[in-house]
C-alpha positions as CSV (number, residue, x, y, z in Angstrom):
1,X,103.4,65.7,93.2
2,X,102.0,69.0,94.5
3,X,104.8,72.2,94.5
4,X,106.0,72.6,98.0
5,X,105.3,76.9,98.7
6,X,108.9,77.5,98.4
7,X,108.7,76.1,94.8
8,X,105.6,77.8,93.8
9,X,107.2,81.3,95.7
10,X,110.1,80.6,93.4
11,X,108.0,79.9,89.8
12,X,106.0,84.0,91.2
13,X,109.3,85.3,91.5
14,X,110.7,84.1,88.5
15,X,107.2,85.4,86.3
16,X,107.6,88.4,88.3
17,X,111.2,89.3,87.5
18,X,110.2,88.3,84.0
19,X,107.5,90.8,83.6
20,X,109.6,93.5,85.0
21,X,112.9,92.4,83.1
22,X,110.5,92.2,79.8
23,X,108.9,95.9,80.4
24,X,112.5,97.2,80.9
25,X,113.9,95.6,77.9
26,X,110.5,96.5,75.6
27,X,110.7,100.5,76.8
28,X,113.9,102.0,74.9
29,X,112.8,99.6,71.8
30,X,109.2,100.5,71.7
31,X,110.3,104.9,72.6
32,X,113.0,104.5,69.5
33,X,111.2,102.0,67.3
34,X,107.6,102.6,67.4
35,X,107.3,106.9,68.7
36,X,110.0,107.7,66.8
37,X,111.9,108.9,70.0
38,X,115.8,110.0,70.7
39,X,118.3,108.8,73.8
40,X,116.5,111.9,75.8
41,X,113.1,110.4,75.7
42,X,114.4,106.9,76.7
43,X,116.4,108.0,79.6
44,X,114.1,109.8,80.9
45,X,111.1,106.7,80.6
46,X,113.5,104.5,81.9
47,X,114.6,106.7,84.9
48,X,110.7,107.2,85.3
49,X,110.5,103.2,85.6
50,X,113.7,102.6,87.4
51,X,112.1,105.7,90.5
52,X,109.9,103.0,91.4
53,X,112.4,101.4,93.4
54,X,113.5,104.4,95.4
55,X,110.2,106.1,95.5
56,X,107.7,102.9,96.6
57,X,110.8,100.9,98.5
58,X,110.6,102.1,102.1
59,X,106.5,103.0,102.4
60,X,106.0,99.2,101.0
61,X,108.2,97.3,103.4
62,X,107.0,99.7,106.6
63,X,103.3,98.3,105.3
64,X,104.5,95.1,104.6
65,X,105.9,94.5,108.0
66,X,102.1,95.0,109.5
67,X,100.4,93.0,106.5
68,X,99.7,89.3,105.4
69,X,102.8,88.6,102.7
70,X,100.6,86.6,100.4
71,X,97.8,89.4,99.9
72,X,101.0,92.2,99.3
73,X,102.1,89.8,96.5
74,X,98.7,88.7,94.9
75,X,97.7,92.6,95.0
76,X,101.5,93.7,94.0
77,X,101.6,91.4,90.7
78,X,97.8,92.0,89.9
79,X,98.5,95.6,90.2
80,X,101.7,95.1,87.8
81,X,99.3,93.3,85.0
82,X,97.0,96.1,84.8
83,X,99.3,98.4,84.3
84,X,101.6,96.6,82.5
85,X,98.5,96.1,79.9
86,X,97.6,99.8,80.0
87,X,101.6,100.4,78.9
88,X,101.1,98.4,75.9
89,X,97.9,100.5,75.0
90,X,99.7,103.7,75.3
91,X,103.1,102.2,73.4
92,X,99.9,101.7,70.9
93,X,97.9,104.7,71.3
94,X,101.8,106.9,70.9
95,X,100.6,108.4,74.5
96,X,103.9,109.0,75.9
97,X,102.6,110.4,80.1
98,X,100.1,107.3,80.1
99,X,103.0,105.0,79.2
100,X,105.7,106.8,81.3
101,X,102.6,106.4,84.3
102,X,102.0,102.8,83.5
103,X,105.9,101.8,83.7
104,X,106.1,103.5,86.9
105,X,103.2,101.8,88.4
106,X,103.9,98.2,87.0
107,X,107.8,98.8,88.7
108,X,105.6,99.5,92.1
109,X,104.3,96.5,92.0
110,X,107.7,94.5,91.4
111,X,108.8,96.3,94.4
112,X,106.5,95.6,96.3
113,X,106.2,91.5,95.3
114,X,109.7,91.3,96.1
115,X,110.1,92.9,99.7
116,X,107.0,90.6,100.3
117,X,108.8,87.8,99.1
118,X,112.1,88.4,101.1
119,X,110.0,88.7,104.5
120,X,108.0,85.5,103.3
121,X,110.9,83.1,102.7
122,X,112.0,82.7,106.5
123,X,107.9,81.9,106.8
124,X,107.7,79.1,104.7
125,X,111.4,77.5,104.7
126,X,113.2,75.7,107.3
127,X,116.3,78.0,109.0
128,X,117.9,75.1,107.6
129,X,116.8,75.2,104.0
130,X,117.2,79.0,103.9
131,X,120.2,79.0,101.6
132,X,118.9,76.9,99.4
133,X,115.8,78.7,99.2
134,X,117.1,81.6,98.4
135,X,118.8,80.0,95.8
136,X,116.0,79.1,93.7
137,X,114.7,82.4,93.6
138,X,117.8,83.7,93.1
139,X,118.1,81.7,89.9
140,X,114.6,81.8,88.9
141,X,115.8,85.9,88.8
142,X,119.0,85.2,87.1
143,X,116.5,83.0,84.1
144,X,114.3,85.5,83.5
145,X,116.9,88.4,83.7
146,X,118.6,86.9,80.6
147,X,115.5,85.8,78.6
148,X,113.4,88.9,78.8
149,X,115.7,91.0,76.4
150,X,116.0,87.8,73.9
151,X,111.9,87.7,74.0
152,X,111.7,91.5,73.6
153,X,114.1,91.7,70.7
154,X,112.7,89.1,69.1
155,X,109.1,91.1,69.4
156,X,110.7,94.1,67.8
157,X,112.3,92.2,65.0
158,X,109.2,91.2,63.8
159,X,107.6,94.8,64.0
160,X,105.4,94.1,67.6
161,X,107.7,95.6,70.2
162,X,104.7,96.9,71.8
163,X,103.4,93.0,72.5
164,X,106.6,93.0,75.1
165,X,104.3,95.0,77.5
166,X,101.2,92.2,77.0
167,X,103.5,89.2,77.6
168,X,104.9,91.1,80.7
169,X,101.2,91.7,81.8
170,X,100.9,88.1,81.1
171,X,103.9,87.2,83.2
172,X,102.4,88.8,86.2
173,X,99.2,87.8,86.0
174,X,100.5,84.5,86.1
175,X,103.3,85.2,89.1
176,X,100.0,86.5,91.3
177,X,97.9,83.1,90.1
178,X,100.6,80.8,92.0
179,X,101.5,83.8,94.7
180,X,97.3,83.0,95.8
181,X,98.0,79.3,96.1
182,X,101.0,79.7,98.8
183,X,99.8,79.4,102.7
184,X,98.4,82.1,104.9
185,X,101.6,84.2,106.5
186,X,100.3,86.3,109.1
187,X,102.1,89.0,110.2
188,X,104.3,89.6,113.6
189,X,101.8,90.8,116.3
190,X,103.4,94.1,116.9
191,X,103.0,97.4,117.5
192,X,102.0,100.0,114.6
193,X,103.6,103.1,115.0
194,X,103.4,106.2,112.5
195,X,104.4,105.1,108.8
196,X,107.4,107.6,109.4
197,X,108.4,106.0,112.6
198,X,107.9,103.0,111.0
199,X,110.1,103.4,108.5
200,X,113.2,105.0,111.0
201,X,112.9,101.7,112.9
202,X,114.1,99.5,110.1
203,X,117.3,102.3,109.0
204,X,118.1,102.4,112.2
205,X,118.0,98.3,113.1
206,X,119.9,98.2,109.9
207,X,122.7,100.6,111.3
208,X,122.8,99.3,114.8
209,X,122.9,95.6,113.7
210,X,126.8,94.7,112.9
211,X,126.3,92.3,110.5
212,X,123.7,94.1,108.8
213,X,125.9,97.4,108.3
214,X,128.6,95.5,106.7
215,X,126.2,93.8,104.4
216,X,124.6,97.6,103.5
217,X,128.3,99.4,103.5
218,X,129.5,96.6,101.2
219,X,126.8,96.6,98.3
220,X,126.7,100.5,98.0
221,X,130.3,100.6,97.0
222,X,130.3,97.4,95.2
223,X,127.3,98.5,93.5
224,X,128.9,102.3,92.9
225,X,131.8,100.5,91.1
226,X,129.5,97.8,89.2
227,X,127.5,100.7,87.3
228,X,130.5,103.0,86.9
229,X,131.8,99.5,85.0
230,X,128.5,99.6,83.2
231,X,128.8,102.9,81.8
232,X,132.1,102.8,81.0
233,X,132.7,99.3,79.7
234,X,131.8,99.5,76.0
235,X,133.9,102.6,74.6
236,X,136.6,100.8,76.8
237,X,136.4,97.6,75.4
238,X,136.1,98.7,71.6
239,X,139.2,101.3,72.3
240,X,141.8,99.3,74.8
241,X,140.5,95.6,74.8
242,X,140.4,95.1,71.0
243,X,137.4,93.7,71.1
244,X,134.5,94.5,68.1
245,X,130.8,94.9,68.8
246,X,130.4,91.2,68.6
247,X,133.0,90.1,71.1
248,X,131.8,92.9,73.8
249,X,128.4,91.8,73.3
250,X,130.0,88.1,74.5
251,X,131.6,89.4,77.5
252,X,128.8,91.0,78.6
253,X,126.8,87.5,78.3
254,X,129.5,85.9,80.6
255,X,128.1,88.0,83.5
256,X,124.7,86.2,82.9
257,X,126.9,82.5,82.6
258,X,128.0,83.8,86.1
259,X,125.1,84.4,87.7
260,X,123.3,81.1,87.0
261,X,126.4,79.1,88.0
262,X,126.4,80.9,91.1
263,X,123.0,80.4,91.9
264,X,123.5,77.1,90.9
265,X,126.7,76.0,93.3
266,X,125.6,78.0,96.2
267,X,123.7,75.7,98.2
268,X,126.3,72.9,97.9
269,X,129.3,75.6,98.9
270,X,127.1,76.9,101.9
271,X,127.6,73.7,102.9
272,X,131.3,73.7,102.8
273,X,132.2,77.2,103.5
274,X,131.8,79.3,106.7
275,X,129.7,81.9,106.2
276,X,132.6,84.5,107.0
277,X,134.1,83.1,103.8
278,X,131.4,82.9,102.0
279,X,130.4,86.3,102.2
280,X,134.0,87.5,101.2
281,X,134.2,85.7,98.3
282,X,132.1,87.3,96.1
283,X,134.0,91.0,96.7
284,X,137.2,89.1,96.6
285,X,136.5,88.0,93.3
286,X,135.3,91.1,91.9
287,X,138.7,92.8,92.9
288,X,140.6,90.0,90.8
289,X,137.9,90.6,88.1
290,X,138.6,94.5,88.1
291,X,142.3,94.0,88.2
292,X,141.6,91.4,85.1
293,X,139.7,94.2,83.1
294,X,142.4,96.3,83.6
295,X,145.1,93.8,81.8
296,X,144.5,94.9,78.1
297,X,143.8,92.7,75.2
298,X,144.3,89.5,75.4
299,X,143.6,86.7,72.5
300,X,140.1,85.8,71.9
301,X,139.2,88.2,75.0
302,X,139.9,85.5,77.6
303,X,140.6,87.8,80.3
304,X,137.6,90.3,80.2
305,X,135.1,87.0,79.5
306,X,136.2,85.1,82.6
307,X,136.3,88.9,84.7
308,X,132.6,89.2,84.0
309,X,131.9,85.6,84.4
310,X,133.7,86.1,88.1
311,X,131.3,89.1,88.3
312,X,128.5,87.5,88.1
313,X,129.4,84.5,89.6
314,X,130.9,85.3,93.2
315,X,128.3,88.7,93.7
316,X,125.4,85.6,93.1
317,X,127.1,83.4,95.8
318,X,127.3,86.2,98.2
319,X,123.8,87.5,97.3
320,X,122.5,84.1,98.6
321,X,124.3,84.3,102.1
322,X,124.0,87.6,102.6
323,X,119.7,87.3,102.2
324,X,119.9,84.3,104.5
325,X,121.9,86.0,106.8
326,X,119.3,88.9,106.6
327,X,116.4,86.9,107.1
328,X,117.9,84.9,110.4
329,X,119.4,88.0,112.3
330,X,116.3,90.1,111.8
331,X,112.9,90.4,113.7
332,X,110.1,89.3,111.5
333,X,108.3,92.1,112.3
334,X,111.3,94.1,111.0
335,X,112.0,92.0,107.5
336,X,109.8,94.3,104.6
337,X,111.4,97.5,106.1
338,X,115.4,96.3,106.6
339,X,114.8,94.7,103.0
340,X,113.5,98.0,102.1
341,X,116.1,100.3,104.0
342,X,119.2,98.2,102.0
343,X,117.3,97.9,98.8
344,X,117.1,102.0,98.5
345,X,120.8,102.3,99.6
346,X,121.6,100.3,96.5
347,X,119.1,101.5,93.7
348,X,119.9,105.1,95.4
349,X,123.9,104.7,94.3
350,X,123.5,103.3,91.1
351,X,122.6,106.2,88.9
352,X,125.4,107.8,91.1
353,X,128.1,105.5,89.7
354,X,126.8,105.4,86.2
355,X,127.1,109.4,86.3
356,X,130.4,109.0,87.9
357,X,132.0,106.9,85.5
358,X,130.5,109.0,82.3
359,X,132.0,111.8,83.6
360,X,135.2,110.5,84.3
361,X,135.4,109.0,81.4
362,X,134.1,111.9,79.6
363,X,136.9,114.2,81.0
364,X,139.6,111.9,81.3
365,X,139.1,108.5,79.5
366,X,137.4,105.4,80.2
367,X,140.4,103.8,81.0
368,X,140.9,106.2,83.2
369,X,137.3,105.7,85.0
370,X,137.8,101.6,84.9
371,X,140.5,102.0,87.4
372,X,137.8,102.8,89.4
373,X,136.1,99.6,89.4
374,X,138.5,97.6,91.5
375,X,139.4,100.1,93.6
376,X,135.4,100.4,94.8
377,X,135.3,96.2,94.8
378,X,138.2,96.2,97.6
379,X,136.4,99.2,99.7
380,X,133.7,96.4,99.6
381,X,135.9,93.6,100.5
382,X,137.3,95.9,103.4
383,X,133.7,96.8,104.4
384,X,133.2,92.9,104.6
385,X,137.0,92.2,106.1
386,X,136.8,94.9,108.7
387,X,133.5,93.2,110.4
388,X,132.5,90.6,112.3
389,X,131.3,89.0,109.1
390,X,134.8,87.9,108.7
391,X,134.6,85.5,111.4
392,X,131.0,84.2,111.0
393,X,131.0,80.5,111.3
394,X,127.3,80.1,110.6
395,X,123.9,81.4,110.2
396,X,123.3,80.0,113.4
397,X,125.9,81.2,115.0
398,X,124.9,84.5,113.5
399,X,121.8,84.4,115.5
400,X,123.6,83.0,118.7
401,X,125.7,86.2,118.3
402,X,122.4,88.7,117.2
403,X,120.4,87.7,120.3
């Protein structure tokens, strides 16, 4: 039985996550195992990787918005295998700029298959089927975002950490292979203003649009607390948790247990939940996780295991409505550059929380910088609670409301 293009769209994303997820997960081993490199030489590859999302992120979806979807993601993931392939020559070859260039190219191409993929979704699914749609992608993410660092560490324990970037380039050849068998999307006849204008158009349809502010208001804070969690989290849990190396390293996983039950359940709570609720969930159960994290030791680590299991699993749930949501109350020709316009509000704060909660934690503590991690999970709860997402009935109703 053939895939339908929602099931081949999901196998590309899931290959393409999984090239990107393995590249990020191969760079700080192959810098510290195989150049000899310190924590200064990975940060700064990994920030060089990471720019691609702010840098490429608002040009792409501007150009993506006047394109055909499928060409962006055959091009994007054939671009990402090249250089993906000349990474794992330089990692070879010790040649630090072509590697730090090849990274920052093959990230462009991620970010590019995936703003193409968010405008392509309301093109080949049913308004209907849209939750579930997004689902499956989101789990085919969630999959590969847990077994890229397995198959990278595994590839470094056995001396080859450089063959992370091959199987990555592998990985997106692959994702582009099945992106060239999904039908022709053309794009929204529309009009083609400067790239600039372009651009403006989709911040500002993001700001004017109600729903759409509340959705962008709500994951910059949550996201600001999330990576101060992340850079805090560790020294925390070895100095006030009572936990060892081994049982923060399990917590950690519970996130990832999270995420795919999330993924998992959403369709089926979709169809049981109003939207409004749905959509609140997932900050509402960050703040009890926070509050949970906050608790101190507890035996076996219950407590901080089923806080990053909620972390994962409520932020999925509400990661799947709030895309559908997305895709219904905006114009087509407007979908690569609101996708874009949210997506650099998000990458833009992350690094900002991460340095926020090292230097809190620096100058104060880290318990003193975790009590920032629920605080910034209710601001997004309020963002959600003081909207009109809070009494959304439907995604229907949504674009009753939107016009």
């Amino acid at each position: 039985m053939p895939f339908s293009p929602i099931s081949r769209l999901g196998f590309a994303t899931g290959l393409a996550h999984g090239a990107d997820q393995l590249a990020l997960a191969a760079l700080p081993l192959v810098v510290t195992l195989g150049l000899g490199g310190g924590p200064g030489l990975v940060g700064l590859l990994v920030a060089v990787q990471s720019a691609a999302w702010l840098v490429v992120s608002l040009p792409a979806g501007a150009l993506i918005d006047r394109s055909e979807k499928r060409r962006w993601m055959v091009r994007a993931q054939l671009l990402a295998a090249a250089c993906l392939a000349a990474a794992a020559v330089a990692a070879t070859l010790h040649q630090v700029p072509m590697l730090g260039l090849a990274v920052l190219l093959g990230a462009a191409g991620t970010v590019a298959f995936v703003l193409s993929g968010f405008a392509a979704v309301p093109l080949l699914a049913d308004p209907a089927a849209l939750q579930r749609a997004n689902a499956r992608l989101e789990l085919a993410r969630a999959v590969a975002t847990l077994s890229a660092p397995l198959l990278a560490g595994l590839l470094a324990d056995a001396g080859q950490a450089a063959l992370g970037f091959a199987l990555a380039a592998l990985c997106a050849l692959l994702s582009a292979a099945l992106a060239s068998r999904l039908p022709a999307m053309p794009q929204a006849a529309a009009e083609r203003p400067p790239l600039g204008q372009a651009i403006r158009d989709g911040a500002a349809f993001v700001w004017r649009q109600p729903y759409l502010r509340a959705i962008a208001l709500c994951a910059i804070v949550w996201n600001m607390g999330f990576f101060v969690l992340m850079a805090v989290f560790v020294p925390y849990a070895l100095t006030h948790l009572g936990l060892d190396a081994a049982g923060t390293g399990m917590t950690l996983s519970a996130y990832g247990a999270g995420l795919l039950l999330g993924a998992l359940v959403a369709p089926r709570l979709a169809g049981l939940l109003r939207t409004g609720m749905l959509l609140t969930l997932g900050p509402a159960l960050s703040v009890l996780a926070g509050l949970a994290l906050l608790a101190g030791p507890t035996p076996y680590g219950v407590l901080p295991v089923a806080a990053f299991f909620l972390i994962g699993f409520g932020p999925m749930i509400w990661q799947i409505g709030q895309t559908s949501l997305r895709q219904v109350v905006t114009p087509a020709g407007l979908l690569g550059r609101v996708g874009a316009t949210i997506q650099v509000a998000v990458f833009g704060v992350r690094p900002l929380g991460a340095l926020l909660g090292g230097w809190i934690g620096a100058s104060w503590g880290a318990d003193a910088a975790m009590l920032l991690v629920p605080t910034a999970f209710a601001l997004s709860l309020l963002a959600i609670l003081a909207s009109p997402l809070r009494r959304l009935g439907s995604l229907e109703a949504a674009v009753a409301a939107s016009g």
